[in-house]
Every structure is written in C-alpha cells, then in structure tokens.
C-alpha positions as CSV (number, residue, x, y, z in Angstrom):
1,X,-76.1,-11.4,-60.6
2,X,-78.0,-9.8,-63.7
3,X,-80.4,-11.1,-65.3
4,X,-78.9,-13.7,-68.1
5,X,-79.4,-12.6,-71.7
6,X,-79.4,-14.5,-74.9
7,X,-76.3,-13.9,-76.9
8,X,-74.9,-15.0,-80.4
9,X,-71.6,-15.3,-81.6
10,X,-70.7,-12.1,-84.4
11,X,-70.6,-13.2,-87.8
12,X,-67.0,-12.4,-88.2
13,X,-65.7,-14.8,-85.5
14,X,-64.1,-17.9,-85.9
15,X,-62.1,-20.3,-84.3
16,X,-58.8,-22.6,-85.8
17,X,-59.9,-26.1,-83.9
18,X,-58.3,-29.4,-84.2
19,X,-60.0,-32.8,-83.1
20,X,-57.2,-34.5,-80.9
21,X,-58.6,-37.6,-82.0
22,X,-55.7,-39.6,-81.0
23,X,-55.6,-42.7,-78.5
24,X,-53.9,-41.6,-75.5
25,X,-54.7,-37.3,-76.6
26,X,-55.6,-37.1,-72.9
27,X,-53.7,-34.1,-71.2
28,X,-53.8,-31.7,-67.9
29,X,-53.1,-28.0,-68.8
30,X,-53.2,-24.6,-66.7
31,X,-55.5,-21.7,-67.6
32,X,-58.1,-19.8,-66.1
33,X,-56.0,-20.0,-62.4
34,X,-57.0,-23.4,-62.8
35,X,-55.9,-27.3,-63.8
36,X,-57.6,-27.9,-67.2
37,X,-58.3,-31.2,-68.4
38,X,-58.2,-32.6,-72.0
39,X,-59.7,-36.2,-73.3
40,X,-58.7,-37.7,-76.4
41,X,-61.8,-36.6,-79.0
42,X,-62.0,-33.5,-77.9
43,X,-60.8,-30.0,-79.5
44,X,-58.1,-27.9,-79.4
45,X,-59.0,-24.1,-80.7
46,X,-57.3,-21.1,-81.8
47,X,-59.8,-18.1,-80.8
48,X,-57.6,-15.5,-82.3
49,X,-54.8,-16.3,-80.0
50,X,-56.4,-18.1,-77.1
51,X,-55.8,-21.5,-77.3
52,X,-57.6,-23.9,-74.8
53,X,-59.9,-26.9,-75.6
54,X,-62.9,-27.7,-75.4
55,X,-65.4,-30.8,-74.9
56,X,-66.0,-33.1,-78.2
57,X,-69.5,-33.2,-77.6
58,X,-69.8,-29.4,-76.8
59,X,-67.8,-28.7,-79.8
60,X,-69.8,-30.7,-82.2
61,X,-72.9,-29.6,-80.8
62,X,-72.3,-26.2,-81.2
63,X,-69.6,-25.5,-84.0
64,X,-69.8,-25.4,-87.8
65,X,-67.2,-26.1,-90.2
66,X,-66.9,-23.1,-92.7
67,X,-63.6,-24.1,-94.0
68,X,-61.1,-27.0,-93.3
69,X,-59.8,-26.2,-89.9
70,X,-62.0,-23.0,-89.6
71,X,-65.2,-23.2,-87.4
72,X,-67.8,-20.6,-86.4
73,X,-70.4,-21.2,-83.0
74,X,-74.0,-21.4,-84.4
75,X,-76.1,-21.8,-81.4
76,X,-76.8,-18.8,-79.2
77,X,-75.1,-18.9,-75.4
78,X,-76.4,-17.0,-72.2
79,X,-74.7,-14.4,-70.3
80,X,-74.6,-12.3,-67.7
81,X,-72.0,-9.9,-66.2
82,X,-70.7,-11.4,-62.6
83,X,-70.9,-8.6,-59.9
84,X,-68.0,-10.2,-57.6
85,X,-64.9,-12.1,-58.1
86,X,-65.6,-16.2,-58.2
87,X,-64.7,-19.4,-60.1
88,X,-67.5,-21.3,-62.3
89,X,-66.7,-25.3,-62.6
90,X,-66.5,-26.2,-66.6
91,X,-66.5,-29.3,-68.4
92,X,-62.4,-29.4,-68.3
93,X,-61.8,-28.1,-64.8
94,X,-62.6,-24.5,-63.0
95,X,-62.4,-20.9,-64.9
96,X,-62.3,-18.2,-62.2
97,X,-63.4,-14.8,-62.7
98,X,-63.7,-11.0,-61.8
99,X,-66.5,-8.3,-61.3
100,X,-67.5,-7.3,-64.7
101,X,-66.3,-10.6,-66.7
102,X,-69.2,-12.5,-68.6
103,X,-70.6,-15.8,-67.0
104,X,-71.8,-17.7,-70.1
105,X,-73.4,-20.8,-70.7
106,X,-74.0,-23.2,-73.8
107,X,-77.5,-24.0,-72.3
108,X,-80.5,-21.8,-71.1
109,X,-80.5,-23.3,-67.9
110,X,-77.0,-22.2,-67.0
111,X,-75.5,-25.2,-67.1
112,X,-72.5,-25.9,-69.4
113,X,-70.9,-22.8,-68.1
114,X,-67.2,-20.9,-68.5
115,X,-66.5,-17.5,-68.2
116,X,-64.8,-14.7,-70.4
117,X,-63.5,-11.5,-69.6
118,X,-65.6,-8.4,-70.4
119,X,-63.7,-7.1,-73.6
120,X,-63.3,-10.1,-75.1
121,X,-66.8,-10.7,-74.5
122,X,-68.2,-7.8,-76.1
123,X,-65.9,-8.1,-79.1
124,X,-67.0,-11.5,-80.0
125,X,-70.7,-11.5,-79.1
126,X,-74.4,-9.4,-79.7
127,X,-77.3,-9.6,-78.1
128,X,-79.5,-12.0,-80.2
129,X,-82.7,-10.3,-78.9
C-alpha cells in the first residue's frame, strides 16, 4: 500500500441523509459485493445517486447540517490508493475493492474504514495538506 494521506471532503459536496430513527428501521441490504447491514438510528444518504447508509454515530460525528435534509462531511478522512484487488470490513458489513480504488478511513489510525472507487474519489475529495 501507499502511504495514507489526509484528505477533506470538497466544499461543493453534499449528501441527502435521513435518520431512520424508527423502532424496528433495522434492515440487510446488498452493495459493495457484499451483505450490508442497517440499525434503526442510523442514516440513509443520497451522495449524488449512491444511496447506502451509514453508522448513527459515524454520521453525527462527522456530518453537518447545512440545510434540512442536506449534510456536508467536516472532518478530514485518510486515504490511500489500494495496489491489489481486496475487501475492507466496515461498520455495516464488507466493501470490496480493486487496484487503484481509495481505501479511506474516518480515523488516523485506519480504523473506521470503507472504500471508494478512484473517480469518485477524486471528484469528491482534496488533499487537505
């Protein structure tokens, strides 16, 4: 692997998320080759056309509001660019990947990870260096 970088979300970017804060939201889903896992409290987002959830604590840890139903990540992730194929486990299931897709992580240390393809990647982040 590369070195892992510090990276911020572009000021444009936005997500559409929804708090599934119903009892009983709880819910299995496919994505990422992958079972995906939903708990009620958590979110489901919009991130300009794909929709997945993520972790309530995650989300409110790292989202802002910036208009009802509109949210924008403020804290910075790490990445770096996998060299071979592989799967990362995530707090809703396992995300696999290919050469050249971004392993990111909420925290410095790696840990809450997931992983996004290389275009996407490089459309909706910039180095924060």
């Amino acid at each position: 692997m590369s070195t892992r970088r510090r990276y911020r979300k572009r000021a444009d970017q936005f997500v559409v998320g929804v708090r599934l804060d119903l009892e009983g939201a709880a819910f299995r889903y496919r994505k990422w080759g992958a079972e995906q896992r939903c708990k009620a409290g958590d979110w489901l987002v919009d991130n300009d056309g794909d929709v997945y959830t993520v972790d309530a604590e995650v989300f409110e840890r790292t989202y802002r509001r910036v208009r009802p139903g509109h949210y924008v990540k403020t804290t910075p992730i790490w990445a770096e660019q996998a060299e071979v194929d592989g799967k990362v486990a995530t707090k809703e299931g396992e995300s696999h990947y290919r050469a050249g897709d971004y392993l990111v992580s909420n925290n410095e240390d790696g840990s809450d990870a997931y992983c996004i393809s290389r275009d996407k990647f490089e459309a909706m982040y910039e180095p924060a260096d």
